[in-house]
Gaussian input, Z-matrix of N, CA and C with variables (Angstrom, degrees):
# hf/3-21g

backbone

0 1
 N
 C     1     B1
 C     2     B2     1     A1
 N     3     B3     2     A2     1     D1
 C     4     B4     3     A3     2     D2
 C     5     B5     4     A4     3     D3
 N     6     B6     5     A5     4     D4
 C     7     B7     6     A6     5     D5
 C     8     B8     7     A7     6     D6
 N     9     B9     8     A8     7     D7
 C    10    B10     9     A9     8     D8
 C    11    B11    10    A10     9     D9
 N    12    B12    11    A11    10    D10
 C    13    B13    12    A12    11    D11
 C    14    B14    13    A13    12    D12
 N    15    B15    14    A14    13    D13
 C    16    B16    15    A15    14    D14
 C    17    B17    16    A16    15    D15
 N    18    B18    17    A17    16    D16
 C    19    B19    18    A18    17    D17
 C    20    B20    19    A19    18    D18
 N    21    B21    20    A20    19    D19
 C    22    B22    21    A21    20    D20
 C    23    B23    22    A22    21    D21
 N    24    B24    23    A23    22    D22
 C    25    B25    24    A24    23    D23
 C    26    B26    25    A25    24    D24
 N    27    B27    26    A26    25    D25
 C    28    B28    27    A27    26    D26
 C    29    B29    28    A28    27    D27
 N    30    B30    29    A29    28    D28
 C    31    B31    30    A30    29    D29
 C    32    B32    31    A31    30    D30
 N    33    B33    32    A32    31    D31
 C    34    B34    33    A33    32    D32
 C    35    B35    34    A34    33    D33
 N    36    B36    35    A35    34    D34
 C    37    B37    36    A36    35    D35
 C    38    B38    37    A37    36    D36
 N    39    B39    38    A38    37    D37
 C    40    B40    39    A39    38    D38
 C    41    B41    40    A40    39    D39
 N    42    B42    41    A41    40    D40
 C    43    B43    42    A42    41    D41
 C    44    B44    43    A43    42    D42
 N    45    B45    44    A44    43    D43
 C    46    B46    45    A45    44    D44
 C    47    B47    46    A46    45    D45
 N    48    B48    47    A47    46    D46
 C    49    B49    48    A48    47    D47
 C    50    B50    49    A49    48    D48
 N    51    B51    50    A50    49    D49
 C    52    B52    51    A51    50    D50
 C    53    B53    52    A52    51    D51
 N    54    B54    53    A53    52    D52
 C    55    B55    54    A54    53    D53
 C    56    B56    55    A55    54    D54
 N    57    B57    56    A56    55    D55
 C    58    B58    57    A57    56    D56
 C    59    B59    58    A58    57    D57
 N    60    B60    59    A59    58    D58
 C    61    B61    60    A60    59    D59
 C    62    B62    61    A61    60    D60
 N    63    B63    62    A62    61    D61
 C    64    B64    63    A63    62    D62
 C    65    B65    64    A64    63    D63
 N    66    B66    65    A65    64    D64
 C    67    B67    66    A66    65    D65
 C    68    B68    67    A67    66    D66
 N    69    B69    68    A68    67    D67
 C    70    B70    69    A69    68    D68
 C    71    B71    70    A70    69    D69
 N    72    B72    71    A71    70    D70
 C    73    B73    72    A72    71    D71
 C    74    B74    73    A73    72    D72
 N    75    B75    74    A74    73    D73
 C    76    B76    75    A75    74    D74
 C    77    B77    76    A76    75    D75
 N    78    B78    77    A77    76    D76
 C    79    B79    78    A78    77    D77
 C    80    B80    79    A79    78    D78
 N    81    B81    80    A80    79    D79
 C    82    B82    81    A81    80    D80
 C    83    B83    82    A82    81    D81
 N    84    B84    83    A83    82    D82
 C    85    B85    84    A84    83    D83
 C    86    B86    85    A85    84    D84
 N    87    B87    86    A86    85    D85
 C    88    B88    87    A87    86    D86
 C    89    B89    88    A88    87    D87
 N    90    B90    89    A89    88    D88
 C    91    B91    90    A90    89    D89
 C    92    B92    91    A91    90    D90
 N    93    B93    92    A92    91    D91
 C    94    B94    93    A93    92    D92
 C    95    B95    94    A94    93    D93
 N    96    B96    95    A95    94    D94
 C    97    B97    96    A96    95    D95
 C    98    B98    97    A97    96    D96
 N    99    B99    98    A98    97    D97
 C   100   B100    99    A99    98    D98
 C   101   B101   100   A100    99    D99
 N   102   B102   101   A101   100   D100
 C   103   B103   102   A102   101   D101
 C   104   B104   103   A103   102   D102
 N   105   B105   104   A104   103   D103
 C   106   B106   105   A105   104   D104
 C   107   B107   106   A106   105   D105
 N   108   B108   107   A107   106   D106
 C   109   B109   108   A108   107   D107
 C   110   B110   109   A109   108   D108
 N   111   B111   110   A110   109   D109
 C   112   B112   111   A111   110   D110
 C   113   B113   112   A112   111   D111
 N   114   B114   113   A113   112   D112
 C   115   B115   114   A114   113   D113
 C   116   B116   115   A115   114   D114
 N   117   B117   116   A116   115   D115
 C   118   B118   117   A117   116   D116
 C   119   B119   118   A118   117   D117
 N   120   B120   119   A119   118   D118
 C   121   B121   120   A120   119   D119
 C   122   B122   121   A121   120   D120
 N   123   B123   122   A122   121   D121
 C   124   B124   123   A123   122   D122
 C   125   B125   124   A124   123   D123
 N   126   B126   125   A125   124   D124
 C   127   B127   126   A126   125   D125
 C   128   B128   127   A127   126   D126
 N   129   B129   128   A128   127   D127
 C   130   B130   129   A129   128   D128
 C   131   B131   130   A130   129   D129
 N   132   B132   131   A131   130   D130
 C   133   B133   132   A132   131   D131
 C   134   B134   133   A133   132   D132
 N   135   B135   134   A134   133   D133
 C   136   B136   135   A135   134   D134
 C   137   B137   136   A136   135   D135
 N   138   B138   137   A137   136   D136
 C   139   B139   138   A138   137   D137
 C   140   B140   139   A139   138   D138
 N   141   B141   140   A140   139   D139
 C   142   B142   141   A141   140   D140
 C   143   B143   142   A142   141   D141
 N   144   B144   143   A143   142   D142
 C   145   B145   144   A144   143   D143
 C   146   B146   145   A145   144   D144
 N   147   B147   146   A146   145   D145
 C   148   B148   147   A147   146   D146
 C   149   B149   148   A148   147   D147
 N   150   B150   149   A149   148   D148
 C   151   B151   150   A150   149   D149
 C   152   B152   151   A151   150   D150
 N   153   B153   152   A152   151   D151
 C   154   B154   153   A153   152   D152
 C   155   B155   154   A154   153   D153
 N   156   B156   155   A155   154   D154
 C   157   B157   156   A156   155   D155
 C   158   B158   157   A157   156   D156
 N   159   B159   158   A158   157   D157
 C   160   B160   159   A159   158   D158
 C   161   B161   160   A160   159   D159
 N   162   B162   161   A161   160   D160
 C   163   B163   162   A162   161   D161
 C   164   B164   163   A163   162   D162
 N   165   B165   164   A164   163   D163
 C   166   B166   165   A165   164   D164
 C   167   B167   166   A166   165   D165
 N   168   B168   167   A167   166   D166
 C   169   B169   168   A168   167   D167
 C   170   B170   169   A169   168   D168
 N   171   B171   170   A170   169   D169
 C   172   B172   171   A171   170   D170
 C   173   B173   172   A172   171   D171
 N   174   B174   173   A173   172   D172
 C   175   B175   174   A174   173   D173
 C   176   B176   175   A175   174   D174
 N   177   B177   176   A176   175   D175
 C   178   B178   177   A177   176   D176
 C   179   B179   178   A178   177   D177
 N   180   B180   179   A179   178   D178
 C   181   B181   180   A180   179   D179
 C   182   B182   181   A181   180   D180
 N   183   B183   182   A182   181   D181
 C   184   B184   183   A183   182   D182
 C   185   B185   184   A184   183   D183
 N   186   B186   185   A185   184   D184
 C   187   B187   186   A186   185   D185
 C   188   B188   187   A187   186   D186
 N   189   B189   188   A188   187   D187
 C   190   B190   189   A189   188   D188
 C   191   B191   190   A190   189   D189
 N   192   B192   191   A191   190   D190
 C   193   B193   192   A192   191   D191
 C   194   B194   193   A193   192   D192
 N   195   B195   194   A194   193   D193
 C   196   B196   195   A195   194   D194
 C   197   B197   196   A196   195   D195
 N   198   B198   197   A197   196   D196
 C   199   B199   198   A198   197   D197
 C   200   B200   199   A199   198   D198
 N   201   B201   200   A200   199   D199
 C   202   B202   201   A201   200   D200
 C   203   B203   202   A202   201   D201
 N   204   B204   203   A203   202   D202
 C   205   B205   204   A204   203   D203
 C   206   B206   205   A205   204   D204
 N   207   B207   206   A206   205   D205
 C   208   B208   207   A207   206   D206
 C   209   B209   208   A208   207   D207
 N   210   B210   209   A209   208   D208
 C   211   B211   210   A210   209   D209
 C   212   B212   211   A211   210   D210
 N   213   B213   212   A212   211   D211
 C   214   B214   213   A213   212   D212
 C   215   B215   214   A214   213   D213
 N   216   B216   215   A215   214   D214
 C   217   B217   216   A216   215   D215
 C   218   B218   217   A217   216   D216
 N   219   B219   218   A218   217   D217
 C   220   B220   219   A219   218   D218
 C   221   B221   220   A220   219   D219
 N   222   B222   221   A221   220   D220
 C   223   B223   222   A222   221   D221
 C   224   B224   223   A223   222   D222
 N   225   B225   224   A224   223   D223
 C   226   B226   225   A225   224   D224
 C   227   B227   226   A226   225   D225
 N   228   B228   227   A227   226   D226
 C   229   B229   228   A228   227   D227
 C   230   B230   229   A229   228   D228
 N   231   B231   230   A230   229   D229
 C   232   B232   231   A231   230   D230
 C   233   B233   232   A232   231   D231
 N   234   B234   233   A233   232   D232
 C   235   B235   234   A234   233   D233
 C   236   B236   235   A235   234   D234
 N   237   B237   236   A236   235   D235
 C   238   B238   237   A237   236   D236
 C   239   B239   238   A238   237   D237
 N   240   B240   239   A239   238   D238
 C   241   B241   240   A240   239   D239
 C   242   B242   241   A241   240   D240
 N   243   B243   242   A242   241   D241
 C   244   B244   243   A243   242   D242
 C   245   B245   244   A244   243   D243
 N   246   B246   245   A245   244   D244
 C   247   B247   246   A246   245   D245
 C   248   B248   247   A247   246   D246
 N   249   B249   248   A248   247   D247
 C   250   B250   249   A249   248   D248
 C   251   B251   250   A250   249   D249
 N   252   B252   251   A251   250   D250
 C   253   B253   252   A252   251   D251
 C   254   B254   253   A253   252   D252
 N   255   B255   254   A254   253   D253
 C   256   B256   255   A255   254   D254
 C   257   B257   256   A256   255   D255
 N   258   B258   257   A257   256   D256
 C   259   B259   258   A258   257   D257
 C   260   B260   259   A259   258   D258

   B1=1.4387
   B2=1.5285
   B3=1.3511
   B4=1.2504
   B5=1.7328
   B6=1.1345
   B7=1.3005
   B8=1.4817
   B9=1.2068
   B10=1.4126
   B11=1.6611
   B12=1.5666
   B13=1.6719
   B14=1.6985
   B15=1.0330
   B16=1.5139
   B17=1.4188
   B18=1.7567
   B19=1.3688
   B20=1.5290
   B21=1.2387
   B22=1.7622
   B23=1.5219
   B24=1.7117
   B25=2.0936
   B26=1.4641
   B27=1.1313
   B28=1.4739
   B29=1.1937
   B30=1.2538
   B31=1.2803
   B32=1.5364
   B33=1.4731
   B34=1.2377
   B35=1.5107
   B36=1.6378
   B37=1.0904
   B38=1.4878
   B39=1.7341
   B40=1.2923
   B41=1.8213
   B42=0.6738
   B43=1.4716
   B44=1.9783
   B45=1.3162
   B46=1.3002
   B47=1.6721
   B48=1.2887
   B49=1.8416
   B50=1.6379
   B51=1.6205
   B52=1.3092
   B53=1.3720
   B54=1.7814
   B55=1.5934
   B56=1.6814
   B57=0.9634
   B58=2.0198
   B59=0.9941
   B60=2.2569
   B61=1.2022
   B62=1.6863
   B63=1.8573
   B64=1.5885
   B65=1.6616
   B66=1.8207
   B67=1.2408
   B68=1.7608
   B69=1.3411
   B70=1.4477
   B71=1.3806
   B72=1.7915
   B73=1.3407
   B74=1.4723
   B75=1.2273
   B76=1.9133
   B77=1.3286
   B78=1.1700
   B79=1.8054
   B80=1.8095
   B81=1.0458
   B82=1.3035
   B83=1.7878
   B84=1.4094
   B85=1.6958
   B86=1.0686
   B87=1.7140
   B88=1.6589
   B89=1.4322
   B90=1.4641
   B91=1.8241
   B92=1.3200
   B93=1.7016
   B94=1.4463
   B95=1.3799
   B96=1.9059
   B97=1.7452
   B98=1.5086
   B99=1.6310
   B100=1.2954
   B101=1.3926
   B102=1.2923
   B103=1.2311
   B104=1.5654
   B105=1.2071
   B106=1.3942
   B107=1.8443
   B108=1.5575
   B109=1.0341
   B110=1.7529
   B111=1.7029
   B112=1.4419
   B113=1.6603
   B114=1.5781
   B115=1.1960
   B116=1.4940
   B117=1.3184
   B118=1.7011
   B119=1.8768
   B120=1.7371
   B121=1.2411
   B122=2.3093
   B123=1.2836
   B124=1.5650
   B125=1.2876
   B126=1.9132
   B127=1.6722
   B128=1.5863
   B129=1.5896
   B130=1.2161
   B131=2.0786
   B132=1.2780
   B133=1.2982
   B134=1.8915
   B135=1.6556
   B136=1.6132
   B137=1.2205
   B138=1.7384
   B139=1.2943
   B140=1.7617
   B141=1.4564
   B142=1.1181
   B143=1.4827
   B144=1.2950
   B145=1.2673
   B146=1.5369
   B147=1.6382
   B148=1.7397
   B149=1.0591
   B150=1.4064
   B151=1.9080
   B152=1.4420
   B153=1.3123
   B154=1.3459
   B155=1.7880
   B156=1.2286
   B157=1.5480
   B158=1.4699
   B159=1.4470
   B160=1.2456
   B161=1.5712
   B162=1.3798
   B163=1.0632
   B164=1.6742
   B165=1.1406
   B166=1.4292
   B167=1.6393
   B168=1.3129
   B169=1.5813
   B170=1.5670
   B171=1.1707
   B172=1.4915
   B173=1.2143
   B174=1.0293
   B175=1.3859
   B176=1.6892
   B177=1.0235
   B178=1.6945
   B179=1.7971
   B180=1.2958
   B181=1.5492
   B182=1.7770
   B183=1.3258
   B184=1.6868
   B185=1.6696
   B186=1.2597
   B187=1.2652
   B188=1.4369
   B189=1.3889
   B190=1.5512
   B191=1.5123
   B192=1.5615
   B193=1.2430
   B194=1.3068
   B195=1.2247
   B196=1.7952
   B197=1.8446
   B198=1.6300
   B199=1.3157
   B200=1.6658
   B201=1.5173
   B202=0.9798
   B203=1.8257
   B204=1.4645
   B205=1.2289
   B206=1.5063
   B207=1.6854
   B208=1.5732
   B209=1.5797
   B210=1.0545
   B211=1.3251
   B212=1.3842
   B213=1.5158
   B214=1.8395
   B215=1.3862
   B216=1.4401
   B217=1.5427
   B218=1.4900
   B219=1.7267
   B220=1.2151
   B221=1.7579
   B222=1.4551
   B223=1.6014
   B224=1.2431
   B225=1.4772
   B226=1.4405
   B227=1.3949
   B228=1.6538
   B229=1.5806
   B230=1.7086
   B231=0.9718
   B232=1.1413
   B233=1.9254
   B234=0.9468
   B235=1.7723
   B236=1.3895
   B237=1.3852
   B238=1.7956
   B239=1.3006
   B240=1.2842
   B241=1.8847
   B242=1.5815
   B243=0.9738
   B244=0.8323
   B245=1.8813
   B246=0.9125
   B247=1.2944
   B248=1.3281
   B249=1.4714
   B250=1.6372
   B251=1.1258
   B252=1.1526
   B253=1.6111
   B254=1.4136
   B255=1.3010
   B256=1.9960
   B257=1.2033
   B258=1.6148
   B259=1.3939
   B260=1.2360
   A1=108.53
   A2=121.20
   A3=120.92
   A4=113.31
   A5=130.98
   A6=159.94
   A7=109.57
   A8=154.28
   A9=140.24
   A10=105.92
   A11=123.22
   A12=109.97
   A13=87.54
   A14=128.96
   A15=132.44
   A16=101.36
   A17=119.40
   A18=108.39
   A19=110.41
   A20=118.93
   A21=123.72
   A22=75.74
   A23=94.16
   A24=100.30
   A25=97.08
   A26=114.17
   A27=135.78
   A28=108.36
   A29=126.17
   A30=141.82
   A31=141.27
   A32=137.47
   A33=121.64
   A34=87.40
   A35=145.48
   A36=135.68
   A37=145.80
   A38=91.92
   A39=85.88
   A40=124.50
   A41=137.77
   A42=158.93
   A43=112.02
   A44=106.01
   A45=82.80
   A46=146.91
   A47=103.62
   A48=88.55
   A49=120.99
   A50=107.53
   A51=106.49
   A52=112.43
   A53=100.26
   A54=100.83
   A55=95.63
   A56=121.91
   A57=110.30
   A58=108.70
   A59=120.57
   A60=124.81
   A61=122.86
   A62=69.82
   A63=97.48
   A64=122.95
   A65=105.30
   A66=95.73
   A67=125.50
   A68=89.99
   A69=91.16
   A70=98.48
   A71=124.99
   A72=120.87
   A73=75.66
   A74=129.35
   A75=118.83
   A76=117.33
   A77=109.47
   A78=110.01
   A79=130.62
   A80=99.17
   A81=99.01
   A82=98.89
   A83=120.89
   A84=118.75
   A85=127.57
   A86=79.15
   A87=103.25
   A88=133.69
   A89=109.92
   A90=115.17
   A91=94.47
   A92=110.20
   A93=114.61
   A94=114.85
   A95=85.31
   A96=85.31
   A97=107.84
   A98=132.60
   A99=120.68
   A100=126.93
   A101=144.58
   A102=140.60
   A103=83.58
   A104=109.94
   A105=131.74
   A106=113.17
   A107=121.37
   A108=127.74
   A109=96.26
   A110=97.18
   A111=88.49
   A112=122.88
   A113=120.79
   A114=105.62
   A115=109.69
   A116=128.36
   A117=107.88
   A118=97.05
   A119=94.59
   A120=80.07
   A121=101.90
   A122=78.56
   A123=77.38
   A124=107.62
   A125=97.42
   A126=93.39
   A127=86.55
   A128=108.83
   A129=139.88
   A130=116.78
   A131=92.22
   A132=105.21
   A133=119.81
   A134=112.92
   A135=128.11
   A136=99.01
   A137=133.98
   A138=121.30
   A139=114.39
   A140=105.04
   A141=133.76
   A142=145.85
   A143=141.59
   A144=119.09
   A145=88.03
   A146=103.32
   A147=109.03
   A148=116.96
   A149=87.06
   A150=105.93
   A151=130.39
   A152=118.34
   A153=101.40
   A154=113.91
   A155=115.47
   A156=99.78
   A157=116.46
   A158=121.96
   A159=132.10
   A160=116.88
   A161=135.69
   A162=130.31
   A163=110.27
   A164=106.55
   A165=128.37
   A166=105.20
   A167=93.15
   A168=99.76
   A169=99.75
   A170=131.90
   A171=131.38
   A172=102.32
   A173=149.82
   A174=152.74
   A175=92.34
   A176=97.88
   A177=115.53
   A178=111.47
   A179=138.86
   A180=142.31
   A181=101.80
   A182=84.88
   A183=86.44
   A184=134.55
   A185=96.01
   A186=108.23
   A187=116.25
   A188=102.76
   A189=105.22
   A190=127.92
   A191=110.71
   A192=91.49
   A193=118.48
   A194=111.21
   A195=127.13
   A196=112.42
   A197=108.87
   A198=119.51
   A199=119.82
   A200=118.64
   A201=118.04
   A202=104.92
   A203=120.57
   A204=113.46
   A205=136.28
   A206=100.79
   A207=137.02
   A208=88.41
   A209=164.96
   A210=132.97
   A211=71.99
   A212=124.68
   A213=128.94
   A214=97.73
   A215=104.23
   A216=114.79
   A217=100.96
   A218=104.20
   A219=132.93
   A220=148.74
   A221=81.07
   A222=93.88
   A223=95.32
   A224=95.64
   A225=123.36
   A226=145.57
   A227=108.49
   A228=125.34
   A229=105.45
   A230=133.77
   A231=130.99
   A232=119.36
   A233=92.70
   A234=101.17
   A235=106.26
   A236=140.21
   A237=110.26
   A238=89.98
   A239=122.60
   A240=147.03
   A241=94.14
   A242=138.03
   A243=155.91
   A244=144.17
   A245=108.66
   A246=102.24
   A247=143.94
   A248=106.86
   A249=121.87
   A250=114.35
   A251=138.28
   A252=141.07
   A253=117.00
   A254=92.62
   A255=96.77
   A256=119.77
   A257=132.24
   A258=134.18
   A259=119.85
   D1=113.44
   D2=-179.44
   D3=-85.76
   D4=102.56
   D5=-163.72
   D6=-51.04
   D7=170.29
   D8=141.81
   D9=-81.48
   D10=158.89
   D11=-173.42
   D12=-106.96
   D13=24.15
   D14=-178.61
   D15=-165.96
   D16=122.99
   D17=136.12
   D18=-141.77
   D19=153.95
   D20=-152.67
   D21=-138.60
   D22=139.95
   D23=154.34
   D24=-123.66
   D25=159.09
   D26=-170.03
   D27=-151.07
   D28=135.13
   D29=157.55
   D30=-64.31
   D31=104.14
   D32=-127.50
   D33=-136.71
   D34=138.19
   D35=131.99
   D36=-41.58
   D37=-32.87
   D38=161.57
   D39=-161.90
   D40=86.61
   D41=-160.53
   D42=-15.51
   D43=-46.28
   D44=163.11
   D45=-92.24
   D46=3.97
   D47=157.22
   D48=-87.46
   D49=17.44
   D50=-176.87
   D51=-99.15
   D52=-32.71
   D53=175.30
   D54=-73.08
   D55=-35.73
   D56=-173.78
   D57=-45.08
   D58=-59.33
   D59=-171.27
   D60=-31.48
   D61=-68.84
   D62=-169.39
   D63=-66.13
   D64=-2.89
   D65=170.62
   D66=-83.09
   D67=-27.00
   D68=-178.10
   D69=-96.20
   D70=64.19
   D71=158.60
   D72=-137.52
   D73=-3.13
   D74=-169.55
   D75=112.03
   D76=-16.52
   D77=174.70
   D78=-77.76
   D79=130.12
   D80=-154.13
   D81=-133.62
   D82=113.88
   D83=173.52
   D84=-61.31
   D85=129.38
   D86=174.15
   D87=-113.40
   D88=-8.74
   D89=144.87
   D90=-136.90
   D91=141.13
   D92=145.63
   D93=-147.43
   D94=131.13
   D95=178.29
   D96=-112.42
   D97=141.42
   D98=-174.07
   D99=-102.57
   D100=164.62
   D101=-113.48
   D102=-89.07
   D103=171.57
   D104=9.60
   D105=-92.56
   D106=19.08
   D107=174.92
   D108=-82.04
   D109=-55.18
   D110=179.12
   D111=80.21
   D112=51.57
   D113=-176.92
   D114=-143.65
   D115=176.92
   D116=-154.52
   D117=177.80
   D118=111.63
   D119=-178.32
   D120=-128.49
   D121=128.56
   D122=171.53
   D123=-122.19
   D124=176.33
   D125=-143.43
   D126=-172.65
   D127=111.32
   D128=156.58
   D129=-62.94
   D130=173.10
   D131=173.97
   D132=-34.23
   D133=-39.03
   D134=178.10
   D135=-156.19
   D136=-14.58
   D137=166.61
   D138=-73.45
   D139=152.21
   D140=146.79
   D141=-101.25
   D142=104.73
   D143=-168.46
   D144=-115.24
   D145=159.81
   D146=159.43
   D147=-161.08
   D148=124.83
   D149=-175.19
   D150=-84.44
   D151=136.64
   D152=176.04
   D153=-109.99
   D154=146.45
   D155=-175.09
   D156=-94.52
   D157=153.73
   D158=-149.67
   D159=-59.09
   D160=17.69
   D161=-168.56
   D162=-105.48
   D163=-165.18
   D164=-159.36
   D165=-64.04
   D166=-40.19
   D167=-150.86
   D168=-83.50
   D169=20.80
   D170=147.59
   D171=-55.39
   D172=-63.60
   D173=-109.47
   D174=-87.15
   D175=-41.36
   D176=178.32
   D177=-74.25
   D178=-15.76
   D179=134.46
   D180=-18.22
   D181=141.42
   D182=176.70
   D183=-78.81
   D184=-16.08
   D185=156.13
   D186=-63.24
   D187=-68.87
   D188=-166.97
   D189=-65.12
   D190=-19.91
   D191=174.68
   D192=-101.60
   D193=54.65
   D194=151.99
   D195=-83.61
   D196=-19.06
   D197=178.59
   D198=-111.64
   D199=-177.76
   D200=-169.03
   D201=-72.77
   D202=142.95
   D203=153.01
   D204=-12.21
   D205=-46.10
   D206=-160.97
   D207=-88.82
   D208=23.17
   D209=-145.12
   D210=-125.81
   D211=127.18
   D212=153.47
   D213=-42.93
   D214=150.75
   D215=153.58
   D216=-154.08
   D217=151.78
   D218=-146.51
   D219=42.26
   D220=36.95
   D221=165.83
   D222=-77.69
   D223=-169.77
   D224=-164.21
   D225=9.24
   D226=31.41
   D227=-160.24
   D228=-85.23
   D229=137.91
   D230=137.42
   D231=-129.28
   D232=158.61
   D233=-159.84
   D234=-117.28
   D235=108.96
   D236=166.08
   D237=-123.76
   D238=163.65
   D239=-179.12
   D240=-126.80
   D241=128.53
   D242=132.85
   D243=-94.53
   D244=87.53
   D245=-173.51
   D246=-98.36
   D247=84.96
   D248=-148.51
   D249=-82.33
   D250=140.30
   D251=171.54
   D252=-101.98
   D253=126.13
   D254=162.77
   D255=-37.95
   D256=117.70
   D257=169.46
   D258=-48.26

């Protein structure tokens, strides 16, 4: 099973300026289910990304519902990949 070497989920309000972004970086969907589950995964060459859409029913993710309903999610993220080569 060849693995992705990256996958990130992020929280999104709303699903299509993410497939636009992310298409013209190469990402292209490979599950999407639409709200009110709300979930969305695209997927580069070994990347993975997966989105969740802005509603309630995060809270219910297995992570999250260890916290309050109320708890923000996805502030303050920034992400870089970098992929450097030995000189």
């Amino acid at each position: 099973m060849d693995l992705p070497g990256i996958v990130i989920e992020l929280h999104v309000p709303d699903f299509e300026p993410v497939k636009q972004f992310y298409g013209w970086l190469g990402f292209t969907v490979s599950h999407y289910e639409p709200p009110p589950r709300g979930f969305m995964v695209l997927r580069s060459t070994r990347e993975s990304l997966n989105f969740y859409g802005g509603s309630q029913e995060v809270a219910h993710q297995s992570y999250f519902r260890r916290f309050p309903a109320t708890t923000p999610r996805g502030y303050g993220v920034e992400i870089i990949y970098s992929h450097l080569q030995d000189p």
